[in-house]
Backbone as JSON, one array per atom type, in Angstrom:
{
  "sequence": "XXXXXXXXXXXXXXXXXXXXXXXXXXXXXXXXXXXXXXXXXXXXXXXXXXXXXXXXXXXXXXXXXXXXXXXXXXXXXXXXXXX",
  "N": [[-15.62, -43.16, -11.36], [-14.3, -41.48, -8.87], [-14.66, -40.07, -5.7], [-13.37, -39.48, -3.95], [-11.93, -37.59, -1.28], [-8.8, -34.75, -1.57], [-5.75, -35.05, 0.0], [-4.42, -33.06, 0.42], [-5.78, -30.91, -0.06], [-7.47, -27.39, 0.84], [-9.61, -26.05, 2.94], [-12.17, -23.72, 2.15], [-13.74, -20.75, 3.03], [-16.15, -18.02, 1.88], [-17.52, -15.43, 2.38], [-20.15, -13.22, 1.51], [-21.29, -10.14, 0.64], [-24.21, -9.11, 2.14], [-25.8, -11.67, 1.71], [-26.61, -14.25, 3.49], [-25.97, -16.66, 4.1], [-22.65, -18.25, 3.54], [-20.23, -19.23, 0.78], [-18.87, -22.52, 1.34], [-16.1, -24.91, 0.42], [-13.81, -27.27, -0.42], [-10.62, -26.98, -1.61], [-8.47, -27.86, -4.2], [-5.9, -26.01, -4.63], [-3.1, -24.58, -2.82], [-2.98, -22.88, 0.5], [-1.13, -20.81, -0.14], [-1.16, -20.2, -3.07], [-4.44, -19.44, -2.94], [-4.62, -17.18, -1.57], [-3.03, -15.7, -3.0], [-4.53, -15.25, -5.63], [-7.54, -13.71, -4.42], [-6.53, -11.81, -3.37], [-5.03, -10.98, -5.65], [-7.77, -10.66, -7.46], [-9.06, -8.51, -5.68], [-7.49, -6.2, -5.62], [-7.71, -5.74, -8.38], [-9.89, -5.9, -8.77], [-11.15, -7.35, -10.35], [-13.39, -10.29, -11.04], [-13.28, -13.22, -8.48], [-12.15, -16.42, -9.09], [-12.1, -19.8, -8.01], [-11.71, -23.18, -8.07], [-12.97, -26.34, -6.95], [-12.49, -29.45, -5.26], [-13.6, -31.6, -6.83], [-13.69, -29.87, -9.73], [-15.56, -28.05, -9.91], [-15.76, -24.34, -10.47], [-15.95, -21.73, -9.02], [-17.26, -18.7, -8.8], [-16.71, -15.48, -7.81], [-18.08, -11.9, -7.64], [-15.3, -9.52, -7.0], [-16.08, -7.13, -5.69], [-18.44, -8.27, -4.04], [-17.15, -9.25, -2.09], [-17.28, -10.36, 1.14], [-15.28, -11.75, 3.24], [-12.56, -14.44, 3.18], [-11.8, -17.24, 4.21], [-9.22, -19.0, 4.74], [-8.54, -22.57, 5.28], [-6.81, -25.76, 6.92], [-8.58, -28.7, 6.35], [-10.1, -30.55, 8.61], [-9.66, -33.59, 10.25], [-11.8, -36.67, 11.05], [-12.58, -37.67, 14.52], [-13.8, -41.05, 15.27], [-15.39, -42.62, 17.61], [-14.92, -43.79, 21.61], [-12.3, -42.76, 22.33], [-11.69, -40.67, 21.44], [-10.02, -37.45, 21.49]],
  "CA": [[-15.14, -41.87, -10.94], [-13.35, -41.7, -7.14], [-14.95, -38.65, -5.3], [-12.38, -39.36, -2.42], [-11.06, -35.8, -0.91], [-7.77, -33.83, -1.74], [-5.46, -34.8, 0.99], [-4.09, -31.48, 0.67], [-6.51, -29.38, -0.11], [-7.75, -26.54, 1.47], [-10.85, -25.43, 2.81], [-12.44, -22.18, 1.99], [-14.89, -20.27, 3.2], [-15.88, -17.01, 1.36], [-18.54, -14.8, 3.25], [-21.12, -12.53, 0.17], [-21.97, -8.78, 1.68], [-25.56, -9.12, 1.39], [-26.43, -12.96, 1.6], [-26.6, -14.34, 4.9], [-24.86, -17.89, 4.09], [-21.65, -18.28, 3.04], [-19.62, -20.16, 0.24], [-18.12, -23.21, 1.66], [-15.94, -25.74, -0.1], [-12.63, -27.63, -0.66], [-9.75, -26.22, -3.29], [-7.14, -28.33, -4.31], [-4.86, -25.36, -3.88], [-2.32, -24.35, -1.54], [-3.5, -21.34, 1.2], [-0.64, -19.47, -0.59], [-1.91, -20.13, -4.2], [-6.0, -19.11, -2.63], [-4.09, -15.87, -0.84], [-2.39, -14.62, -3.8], [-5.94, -15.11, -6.56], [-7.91, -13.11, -3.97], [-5.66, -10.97, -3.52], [-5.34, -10.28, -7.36], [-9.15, -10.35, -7.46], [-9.22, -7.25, -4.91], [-6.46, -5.22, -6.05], [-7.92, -5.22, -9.49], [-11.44, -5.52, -9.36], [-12.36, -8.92, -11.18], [-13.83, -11.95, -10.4], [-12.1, -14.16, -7.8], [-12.33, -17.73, -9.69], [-11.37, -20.94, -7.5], [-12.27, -24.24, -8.17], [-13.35, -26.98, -6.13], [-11.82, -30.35, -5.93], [-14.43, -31.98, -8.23], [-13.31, -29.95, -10.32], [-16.38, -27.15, -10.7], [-15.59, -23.09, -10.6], [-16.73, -20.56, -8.36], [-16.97, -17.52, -9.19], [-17.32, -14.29, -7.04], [-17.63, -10.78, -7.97], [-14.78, -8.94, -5.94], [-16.66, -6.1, -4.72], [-19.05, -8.55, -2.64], [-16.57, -10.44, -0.9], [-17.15, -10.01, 2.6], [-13.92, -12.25, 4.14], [-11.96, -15.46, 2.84], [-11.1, -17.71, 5.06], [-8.46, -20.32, 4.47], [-7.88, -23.78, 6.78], [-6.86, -27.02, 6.54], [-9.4, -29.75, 6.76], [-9.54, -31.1, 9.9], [-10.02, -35.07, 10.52], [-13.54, -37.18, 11.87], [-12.14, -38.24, 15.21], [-14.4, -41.49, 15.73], [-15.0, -43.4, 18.91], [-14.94, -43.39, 22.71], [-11.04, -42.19, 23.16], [-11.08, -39.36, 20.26], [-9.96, -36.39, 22.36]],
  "C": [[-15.05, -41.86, -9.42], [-14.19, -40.08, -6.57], [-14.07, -38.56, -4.09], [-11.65, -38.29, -2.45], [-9.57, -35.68, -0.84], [-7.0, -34.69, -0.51], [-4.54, -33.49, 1.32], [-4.88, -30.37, 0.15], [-7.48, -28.38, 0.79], [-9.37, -26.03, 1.34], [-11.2, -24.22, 3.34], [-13.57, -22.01, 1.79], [-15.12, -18.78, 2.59], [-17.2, -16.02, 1.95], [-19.34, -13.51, 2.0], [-21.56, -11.68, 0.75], [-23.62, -9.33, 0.85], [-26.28, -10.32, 1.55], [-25.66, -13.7, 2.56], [-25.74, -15.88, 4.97], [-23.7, -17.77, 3.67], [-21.36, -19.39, 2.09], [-18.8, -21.01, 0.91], [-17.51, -24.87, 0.93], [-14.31, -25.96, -0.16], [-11.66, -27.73, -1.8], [-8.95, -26.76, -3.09], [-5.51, -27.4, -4.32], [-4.37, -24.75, -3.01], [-2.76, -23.26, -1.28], [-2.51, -20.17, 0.19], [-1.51, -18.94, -2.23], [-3.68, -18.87, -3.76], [-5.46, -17.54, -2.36], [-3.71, -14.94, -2.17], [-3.94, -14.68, -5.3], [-6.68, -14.12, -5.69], [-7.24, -11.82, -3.7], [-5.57, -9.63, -5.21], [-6.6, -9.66, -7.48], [-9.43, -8.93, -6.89], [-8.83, -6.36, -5.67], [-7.19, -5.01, -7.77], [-9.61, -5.13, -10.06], [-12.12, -6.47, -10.76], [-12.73, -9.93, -10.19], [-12.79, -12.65, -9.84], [-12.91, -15.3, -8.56], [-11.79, -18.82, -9.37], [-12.14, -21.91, -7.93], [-12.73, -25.51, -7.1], [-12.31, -28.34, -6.59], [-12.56, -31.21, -6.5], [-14.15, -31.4, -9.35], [-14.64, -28.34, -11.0], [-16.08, -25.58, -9.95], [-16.88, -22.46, -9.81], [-16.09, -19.47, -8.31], [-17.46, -16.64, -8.26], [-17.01, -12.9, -7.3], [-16.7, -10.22, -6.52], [-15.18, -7.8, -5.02], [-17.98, -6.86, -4.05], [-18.62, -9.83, -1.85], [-16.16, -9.82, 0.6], [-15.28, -10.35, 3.42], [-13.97, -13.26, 3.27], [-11.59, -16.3, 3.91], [-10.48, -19.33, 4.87], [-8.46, -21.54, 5.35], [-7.41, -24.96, 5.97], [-7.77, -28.43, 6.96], [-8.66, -30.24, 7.73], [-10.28, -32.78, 9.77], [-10.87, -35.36, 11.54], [-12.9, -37.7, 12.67], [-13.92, -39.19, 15.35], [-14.11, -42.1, 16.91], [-14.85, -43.19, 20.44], [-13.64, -42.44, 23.23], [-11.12, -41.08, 21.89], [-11.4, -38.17, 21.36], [-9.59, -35.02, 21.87]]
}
């Protein structure tokens, strides 16, 4: 089994009113895909349900989602010239 990362997938951070860490992890889908589930989630008052790219579900009730925040993984500059 390969655990080597998405090269397009997106990482998302999800912030929990109430609990001082945040969810952080990498979703094989696109910011628009993540934008429009949260979205849904709000507007109707269920569970937002993304997955990870392993492949395991996270679930968050919509009334304690603080913020979302989408990006795109950024790359390990190694070495003396990484600027």
């Amino acid at each position: 089994m390969s655990t080597k990362k998405s090269e397009k997938a997106s990482q998302v951070r999800i912030s929990i009113i109430n609990v001082n860490s945040e969810l952080s992890f990498e979703c094989p889908s696109t910011p628009e895909e993540i934008k429009s589930a949260v979205s849904a989630a709000l507007s109707s008052s269920t569970p937002l349900i993304l997955s990870d790219v392993r492949g395991h579900e996270v679930i968050v009730p919509a009334e304690k989602i603080g913020y979302v925040e989408i990006g795109q993984p950024t790359e390990r500059r190694v070495g003396f010239g990484a600027n």
